[in-house]
ROVO-567701 format. One record per residue (C-alpha): x, y, z; residue number from 1. Coordinates in Angstrom, 1 decimal. Layout:
<recs>
+--------+--------+--------+------+
!     c1 !     c2 !     c3 ! resi !
+--------+--------+--------+------+
!      X !      Y !      Z !  NUM !
...
+--------+--------+--------+------+
</recs>
This chain:
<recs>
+--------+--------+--------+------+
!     c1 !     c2 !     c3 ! resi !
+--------+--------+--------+------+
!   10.2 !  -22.8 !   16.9 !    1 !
!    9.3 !  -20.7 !   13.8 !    2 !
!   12.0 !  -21.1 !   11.7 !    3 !
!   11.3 !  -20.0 !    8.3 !    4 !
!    7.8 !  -19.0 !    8.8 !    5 !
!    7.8 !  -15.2 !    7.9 !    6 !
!    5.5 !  -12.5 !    8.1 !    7 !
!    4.6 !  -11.1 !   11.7 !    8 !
!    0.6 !  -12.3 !   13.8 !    9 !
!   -0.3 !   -8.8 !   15.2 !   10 !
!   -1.6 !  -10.5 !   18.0 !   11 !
!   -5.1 !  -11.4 !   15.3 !   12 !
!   -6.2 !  -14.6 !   14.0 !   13 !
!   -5.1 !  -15.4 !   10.5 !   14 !
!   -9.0 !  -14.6 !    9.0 !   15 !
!   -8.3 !  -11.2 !   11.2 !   16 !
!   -4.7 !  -10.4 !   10.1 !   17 !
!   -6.0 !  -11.2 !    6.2 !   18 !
!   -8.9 !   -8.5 !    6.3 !   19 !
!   -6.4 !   -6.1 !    7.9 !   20 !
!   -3.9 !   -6.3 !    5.2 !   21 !
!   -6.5 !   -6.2 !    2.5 !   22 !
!   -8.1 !   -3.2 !    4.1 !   23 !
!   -4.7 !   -1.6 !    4.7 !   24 !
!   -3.9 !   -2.1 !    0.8 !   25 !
!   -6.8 !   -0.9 !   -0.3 !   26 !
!   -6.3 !    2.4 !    1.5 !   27 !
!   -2.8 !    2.7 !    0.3 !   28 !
!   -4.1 !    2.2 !   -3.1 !   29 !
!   -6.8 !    4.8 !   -2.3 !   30 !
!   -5.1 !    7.8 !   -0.4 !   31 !
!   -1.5 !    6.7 !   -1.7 !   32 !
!   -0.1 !    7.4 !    2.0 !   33 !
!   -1.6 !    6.6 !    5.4 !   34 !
!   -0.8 !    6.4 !    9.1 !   35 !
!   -0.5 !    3.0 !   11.1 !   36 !
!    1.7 !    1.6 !   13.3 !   37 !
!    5.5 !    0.5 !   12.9 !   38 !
!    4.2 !   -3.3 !   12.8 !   39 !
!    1.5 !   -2.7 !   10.6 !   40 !
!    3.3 !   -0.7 !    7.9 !   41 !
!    6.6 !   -3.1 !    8.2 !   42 !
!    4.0 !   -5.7 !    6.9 !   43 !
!    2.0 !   -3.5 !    4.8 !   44 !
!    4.8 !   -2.9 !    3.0 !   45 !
!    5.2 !   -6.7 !    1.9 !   46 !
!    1.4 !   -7.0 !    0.7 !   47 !
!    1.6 !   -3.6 !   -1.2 !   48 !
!    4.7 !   -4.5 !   -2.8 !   49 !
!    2.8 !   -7.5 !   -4.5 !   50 !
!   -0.1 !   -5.6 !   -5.2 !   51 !
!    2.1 !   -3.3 !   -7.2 !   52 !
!    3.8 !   -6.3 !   -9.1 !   53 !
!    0.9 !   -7.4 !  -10.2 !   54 !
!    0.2 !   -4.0 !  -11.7 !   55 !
!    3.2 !   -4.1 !  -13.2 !   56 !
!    2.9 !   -6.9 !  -15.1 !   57 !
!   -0.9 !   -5.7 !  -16.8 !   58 !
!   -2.2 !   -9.2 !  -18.0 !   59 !
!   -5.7 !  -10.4 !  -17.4 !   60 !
!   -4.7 !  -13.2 !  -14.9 !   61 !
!   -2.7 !  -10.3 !  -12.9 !   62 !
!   -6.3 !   -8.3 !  -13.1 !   63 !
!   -8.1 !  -11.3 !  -12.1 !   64 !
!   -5.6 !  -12.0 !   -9.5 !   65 !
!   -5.6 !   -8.1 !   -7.9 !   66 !
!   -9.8 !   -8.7 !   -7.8 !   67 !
!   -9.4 !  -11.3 !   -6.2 !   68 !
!   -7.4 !   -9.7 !   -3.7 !   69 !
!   -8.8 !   -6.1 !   -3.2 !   70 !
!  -12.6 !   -7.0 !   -4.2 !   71 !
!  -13.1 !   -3.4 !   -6.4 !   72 !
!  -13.2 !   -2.7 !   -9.4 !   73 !
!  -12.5 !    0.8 !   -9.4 !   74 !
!   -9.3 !    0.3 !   -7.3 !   75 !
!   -8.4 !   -2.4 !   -9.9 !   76 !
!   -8.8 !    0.0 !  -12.3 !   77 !
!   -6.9 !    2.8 !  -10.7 !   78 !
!   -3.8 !    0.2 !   -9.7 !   79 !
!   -3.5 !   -1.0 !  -13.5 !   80 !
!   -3.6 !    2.4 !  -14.8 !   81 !
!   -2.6 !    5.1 !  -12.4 !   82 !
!    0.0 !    3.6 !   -9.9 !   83 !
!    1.4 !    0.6 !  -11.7 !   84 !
!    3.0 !    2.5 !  -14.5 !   85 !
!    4.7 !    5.1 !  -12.5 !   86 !
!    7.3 !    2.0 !  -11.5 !   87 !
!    7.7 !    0.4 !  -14.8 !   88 !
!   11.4 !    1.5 !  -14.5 !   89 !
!   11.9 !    0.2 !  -10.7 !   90 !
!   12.3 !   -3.9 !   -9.6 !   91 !
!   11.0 !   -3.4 !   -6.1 !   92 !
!   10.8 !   -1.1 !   -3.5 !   93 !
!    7.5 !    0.5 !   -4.1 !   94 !
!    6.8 !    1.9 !   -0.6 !   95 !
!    8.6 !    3.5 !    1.9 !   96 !
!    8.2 !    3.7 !    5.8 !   97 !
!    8.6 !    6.7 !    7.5 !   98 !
!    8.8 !    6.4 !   11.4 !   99 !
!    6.7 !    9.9 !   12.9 !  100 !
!    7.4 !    8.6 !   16.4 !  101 !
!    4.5 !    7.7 !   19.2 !  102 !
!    1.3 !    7.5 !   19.5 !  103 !
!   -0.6 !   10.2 !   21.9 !  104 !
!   -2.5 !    8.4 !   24.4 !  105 !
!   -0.9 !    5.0 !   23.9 !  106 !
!    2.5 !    5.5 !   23.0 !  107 !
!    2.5 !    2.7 !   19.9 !  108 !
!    5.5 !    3.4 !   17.5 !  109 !
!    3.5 !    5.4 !   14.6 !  110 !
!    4.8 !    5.2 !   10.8 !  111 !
!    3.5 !    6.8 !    7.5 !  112 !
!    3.7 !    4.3 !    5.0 !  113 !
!    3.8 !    5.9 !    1.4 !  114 !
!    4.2 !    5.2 !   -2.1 !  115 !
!    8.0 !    6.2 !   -3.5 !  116 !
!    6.9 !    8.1 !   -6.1 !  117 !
!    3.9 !    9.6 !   -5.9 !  118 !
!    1.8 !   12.1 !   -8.0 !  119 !
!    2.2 !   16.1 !   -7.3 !  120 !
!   -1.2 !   17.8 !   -5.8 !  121 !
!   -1.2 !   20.7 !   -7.9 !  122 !
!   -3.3 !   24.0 !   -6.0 !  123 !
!   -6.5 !   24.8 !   -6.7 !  124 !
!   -5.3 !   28.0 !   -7.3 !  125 !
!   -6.1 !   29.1 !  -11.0 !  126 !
!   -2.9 !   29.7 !  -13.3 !  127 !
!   -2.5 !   33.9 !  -14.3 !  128 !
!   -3.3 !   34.6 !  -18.1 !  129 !
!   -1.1 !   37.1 !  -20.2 !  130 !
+--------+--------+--------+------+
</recs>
């Protein structure tokens, strides 16, 4: 039985499944919205989260910690100062899924998994001068 043991396999080892989510994270952190399936985001979503709290809370053992976990400094870098303090304000819920439906070929449940607030793209259009 597997009472009390969260989290879901994806049909991978546990060395496999860890590699995933760290790959996974460091994508989010990267692109700040990416494409995966229903199963995948649901437990992106978990890992992320923690990522973010550990953002949030900006000492060195949190940096050390978020190193440890995503193995760059630049994303480290960009976690602490770019995404963490756009949810100072919010306790949780840093992502969101959104389900886009199935997958061509394949038919796996596809989801976009994005941060909830995320930073406007502005155009590379230049501004008009009076």
């Amino acid at each position: 039985m597997r009472h009390l043991k969260d989290g879901r396999k994806l049909s991978r080892t546990a060395a496999h499944r860890k590699a995933l989510m760290r790959n996974l994270v460091k994508a989010l952190l990267l692109r700040e919205q990416i494409r995966t399936t229903d199963a995948k985001a649901k437990e992106l979503r978990r890992h992320a989260d923690h990522i973010v709290t550990l953002g949030k809370r900006g000492t060195v053992h949190a940096r050390r910690l978020a190193f440890m976990y995503l193995g760059s400094r630049k994303l480290v870098k960009r976690l602490f100062d770019e995404v963490a303090p756009r949810f100072q304000g919010r306790p949780g819920g840093y992502t969101r899924v959104l389900k886009l439906g199935p997958r061509r070929g394949d038919a796996a449940p596809i989801s976009v998994v994005e941060f909830t607030e995320r930073v406007k793209k502005t155009t590379g259009a230049p501004e008009a001068k009076e």
